[in-house]
DORO-63423 format. One record per residue (C-alpha): residue in one letter; x, y, z. Coordinates in nm, 4 decimals, always signed. Example, Ala and Ser with C-alpha at 12.3 -4.5 7.8 and 13.67 -1.06 7.14 Angstrom:
("A", (+1.2300, -0.4500, +0.7800))
("S", (+1.3670, -0.1060, +0.7140))
This chain:
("X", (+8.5115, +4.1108, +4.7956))
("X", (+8.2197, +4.1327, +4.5475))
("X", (+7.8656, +4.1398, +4.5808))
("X", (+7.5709, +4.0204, +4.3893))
("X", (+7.2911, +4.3000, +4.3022))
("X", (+7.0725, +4.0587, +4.4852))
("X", (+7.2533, +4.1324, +4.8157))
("X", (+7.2399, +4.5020, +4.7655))
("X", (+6.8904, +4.4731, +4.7310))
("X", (+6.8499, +4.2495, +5.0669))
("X", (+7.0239, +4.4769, +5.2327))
("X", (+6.8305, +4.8049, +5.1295))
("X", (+6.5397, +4.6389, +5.2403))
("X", (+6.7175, +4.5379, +5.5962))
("X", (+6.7711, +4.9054, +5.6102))
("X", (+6.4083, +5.0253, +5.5569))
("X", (+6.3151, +4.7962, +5.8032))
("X", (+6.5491, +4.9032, +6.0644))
("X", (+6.4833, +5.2750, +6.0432))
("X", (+6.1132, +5.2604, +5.9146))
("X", (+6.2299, +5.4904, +5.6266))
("X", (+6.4317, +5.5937, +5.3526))
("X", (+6.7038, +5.8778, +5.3901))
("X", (+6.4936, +6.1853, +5.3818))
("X", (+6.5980, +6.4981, +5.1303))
("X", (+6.5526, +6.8267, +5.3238))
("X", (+6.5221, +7.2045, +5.2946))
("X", (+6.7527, +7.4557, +5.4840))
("X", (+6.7007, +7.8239, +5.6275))
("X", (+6.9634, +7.9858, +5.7109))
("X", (+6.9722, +8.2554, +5.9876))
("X", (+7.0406, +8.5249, +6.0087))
("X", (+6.9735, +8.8162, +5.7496))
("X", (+6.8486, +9.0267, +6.0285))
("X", (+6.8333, +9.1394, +6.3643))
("X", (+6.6149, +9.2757, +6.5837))
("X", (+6.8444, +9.5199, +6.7695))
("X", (+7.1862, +9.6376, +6.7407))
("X", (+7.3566, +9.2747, +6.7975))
("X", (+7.5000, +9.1758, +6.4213))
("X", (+7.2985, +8.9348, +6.2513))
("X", (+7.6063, +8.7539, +6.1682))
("X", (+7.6645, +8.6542, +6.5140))
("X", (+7.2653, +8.4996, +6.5466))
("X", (+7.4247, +8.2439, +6.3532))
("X", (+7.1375, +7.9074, +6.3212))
("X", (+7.0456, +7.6505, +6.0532))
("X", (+6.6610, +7.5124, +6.0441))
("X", (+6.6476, +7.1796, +5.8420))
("X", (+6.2655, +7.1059, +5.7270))
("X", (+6.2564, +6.7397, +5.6184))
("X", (+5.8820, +6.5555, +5.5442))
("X", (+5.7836, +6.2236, +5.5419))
("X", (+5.4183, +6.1514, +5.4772))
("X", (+5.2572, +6.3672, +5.7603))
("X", (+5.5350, +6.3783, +5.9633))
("X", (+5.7555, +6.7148, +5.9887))
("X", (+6.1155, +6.6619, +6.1834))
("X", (+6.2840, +6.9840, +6.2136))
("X", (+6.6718, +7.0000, +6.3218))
("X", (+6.7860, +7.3108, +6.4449))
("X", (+7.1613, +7.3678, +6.4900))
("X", (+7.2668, +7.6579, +6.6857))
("X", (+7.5931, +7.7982, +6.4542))
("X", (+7.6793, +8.0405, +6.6895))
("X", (+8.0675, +7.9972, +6.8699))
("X", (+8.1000, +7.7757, +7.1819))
("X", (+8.2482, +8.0737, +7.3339))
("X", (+8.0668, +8.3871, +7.3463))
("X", (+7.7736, +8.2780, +7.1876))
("X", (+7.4501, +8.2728, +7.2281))
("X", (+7.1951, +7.9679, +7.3498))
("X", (+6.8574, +7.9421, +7.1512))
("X", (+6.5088, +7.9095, +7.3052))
("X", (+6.2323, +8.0007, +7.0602))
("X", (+6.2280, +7.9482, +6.7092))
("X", (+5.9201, +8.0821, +6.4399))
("X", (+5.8027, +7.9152, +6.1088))
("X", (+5.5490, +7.9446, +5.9084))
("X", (+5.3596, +7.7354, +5.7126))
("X", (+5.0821, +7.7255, +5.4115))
("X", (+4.7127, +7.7372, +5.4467))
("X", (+4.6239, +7.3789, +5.4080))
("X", (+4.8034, +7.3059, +5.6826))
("X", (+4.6044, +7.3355, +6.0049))
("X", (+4.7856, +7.2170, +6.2923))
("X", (+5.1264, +7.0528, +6.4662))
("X", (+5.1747, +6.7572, +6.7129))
("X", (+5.4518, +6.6951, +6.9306))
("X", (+5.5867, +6.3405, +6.8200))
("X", (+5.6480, +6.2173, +7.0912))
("X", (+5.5548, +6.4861, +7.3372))
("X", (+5.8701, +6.6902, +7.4089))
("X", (+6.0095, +6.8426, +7.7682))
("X", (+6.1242, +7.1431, +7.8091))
("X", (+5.9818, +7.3446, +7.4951))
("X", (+5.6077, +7.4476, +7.4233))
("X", (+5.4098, +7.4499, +7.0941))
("X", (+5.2387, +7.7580, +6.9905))
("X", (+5.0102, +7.8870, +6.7040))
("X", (+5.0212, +8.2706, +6.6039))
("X", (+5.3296, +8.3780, +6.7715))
("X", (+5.5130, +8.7339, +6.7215))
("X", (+5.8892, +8.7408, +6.7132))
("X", (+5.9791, +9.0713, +6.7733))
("X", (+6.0089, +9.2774, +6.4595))
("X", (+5.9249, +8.9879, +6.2330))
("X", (+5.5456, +8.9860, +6.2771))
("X", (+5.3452, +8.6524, +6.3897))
("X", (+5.4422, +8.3369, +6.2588))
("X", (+5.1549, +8.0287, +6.2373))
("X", (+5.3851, +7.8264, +6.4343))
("X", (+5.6448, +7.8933, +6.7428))
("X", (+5.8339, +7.6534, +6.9339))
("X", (+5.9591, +7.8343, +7.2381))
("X", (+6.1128, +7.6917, +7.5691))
("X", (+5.9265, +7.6150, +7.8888))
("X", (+5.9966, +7.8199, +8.2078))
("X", (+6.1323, +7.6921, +8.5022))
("X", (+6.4224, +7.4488, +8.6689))
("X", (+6.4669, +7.2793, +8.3194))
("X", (+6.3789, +7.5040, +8.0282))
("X", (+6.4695, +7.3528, +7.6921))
("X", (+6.7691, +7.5603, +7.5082))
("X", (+6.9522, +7.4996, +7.1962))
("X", (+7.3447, +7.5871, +7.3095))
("X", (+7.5999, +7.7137, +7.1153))
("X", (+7.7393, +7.4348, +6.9054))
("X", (+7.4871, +7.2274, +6.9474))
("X", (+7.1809, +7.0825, +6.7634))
("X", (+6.7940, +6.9404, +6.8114))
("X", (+6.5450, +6.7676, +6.6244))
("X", (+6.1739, +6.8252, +6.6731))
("X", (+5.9148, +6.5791, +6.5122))
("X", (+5.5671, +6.6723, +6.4527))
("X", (+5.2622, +6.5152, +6.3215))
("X", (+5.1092, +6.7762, +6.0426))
("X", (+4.7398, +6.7881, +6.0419))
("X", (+4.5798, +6.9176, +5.7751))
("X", (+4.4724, +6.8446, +5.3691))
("X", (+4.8588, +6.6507, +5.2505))
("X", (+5.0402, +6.5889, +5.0300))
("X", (+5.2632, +6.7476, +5.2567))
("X", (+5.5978, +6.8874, +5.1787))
("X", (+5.9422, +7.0804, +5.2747))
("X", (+5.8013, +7.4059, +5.0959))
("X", (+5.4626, +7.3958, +5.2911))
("X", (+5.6964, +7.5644, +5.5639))
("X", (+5.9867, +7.7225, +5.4176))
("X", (+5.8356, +7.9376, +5.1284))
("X", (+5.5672, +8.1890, +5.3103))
("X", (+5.6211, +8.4907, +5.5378))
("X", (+5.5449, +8.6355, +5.8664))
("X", (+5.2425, +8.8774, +5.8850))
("X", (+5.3059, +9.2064, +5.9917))
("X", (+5.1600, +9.5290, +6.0931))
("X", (+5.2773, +9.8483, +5.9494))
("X", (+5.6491, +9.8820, +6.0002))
("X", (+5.8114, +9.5419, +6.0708))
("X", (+5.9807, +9.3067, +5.8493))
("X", (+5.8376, +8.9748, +5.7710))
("X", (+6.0725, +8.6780, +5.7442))
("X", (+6.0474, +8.3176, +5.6289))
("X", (+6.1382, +8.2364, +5.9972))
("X", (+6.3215, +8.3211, +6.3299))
("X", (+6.4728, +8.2268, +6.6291))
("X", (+6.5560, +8.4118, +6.9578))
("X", (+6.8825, +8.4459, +7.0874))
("X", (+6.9796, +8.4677, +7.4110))
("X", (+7.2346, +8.4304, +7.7084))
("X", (+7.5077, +8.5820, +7.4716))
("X", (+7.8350, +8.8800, +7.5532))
("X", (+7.6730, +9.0824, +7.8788))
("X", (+7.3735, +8.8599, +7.8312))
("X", (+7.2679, +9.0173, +7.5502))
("X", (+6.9671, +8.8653, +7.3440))
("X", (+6.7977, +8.9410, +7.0016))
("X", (+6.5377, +8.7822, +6.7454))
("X", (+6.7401, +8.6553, +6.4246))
("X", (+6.5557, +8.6106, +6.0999))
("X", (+6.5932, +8.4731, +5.7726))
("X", (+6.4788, +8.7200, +5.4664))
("X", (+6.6348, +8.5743, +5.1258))
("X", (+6.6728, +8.8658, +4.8720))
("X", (+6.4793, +8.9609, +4.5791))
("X", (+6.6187, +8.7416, +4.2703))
("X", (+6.8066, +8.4770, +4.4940))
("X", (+6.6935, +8.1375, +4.5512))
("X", (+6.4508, +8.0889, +4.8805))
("X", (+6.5527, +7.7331, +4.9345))
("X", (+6.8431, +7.4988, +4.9177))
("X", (+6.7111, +7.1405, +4.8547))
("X", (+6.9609, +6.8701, +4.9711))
("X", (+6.9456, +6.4767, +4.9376))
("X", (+7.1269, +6.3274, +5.2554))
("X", (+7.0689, +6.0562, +5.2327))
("X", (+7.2302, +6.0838, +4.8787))
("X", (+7.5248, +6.3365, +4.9801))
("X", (+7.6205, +6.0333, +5.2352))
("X", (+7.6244, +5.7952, +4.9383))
("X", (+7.7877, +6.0034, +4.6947))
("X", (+8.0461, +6.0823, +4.9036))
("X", (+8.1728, +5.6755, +5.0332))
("X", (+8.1739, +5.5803, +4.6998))
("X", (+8.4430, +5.8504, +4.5894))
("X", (+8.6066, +5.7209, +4.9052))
């Protein structure tokens, strides 16, 4: 069956209006280069996914770590740069809480924390699994993925900053730890991936 350019067109367009948006492009952190105790950083295992639209941050968070024996997550840290001056919940989310100037232990204070509420139904990221948060950015735009992914932590005397972190927790002998992501000198910070265009790529080699 063939079809006419016009038709790809029309249906590009039906697509837009469905979702409100083209695929987004993205840029990934990956945890963890550190830890904040004697639990291995390769077992705080966690992928952030920055992706901005206009003034509109969503942040997926997949917790890498094994369904069995790992560990849930309930806090994560970013950063972001100075003419950005706040985050909104889009829409308001249960079970986690929105903070400014946060400290992840060992990492220093990060502008930005997301960490889960207490009480009967705490929000937690469980092994395997994987959340999106949206945000409305507030501040002097444009906005985009490097705003939060290229600056670091401020810290005291002593402590290692990081481009962000998460806290582990609920692992082997409910153990917990901070897990950070500190890219080494000479290596590249970010990793800048189309999705939308991945997705694309890969049906028509199908």
């Amino acid at each position: 069956m063939r079809f006419s350019k016009t038709t790809f067109v029309a249906a590009a367009v039906l697509l837009v209006g469905l979702f409100g948006r083209p695929a987004e492009a993205g840029t990934v952190l990956t945890l963890s280069d550190l830890s904040s105790d004697e639990t291995s950083a390769e077992e705080l295992d966690a992928t952030l996914l920055f992706a901005v639209y206009g003034d509109e941050l969503t942040l997926t968070v997949t917790n890498d770590t094994p369904e069995v024996g790992g560990f849930d997550i309930d806090a994560l840290y970013f950063n972001a740069t100075s003419n950005i001056t706040g985050l909104q919940f889009v829409p308001p989310v249960s079970g986690w809480t929105l903070f400014p100037n946060e400290t992840a232990d060992g990492f220093g204070t990060f502008d930005f924390a997301i960490i889960s509420d207490p009480g009967n139904d705490p929000g937690e990221i469980a092994p395997g699994g994987s959340l999106s948060f949206v945000f409305e950015v507030i501040g002097s735009g444009p906005f985009v993925e490097t705003d939060f992914t290229a600056e670091f932590s401020e810290v005291p005397p002593g402590e290692n900053p990081a481009l962000a972190a998460a806290k582990f927790v609920n692992g082997t002998s409910d153990d917990s730890a901070f897990g950070a992501v500190i890219p080494e000198p000479g290596t590249a910070l970010l990793t800048l991936i189309g999705v939308g265009t991945l997705g694309w790529i890969k049906r028509r080699m199908r």
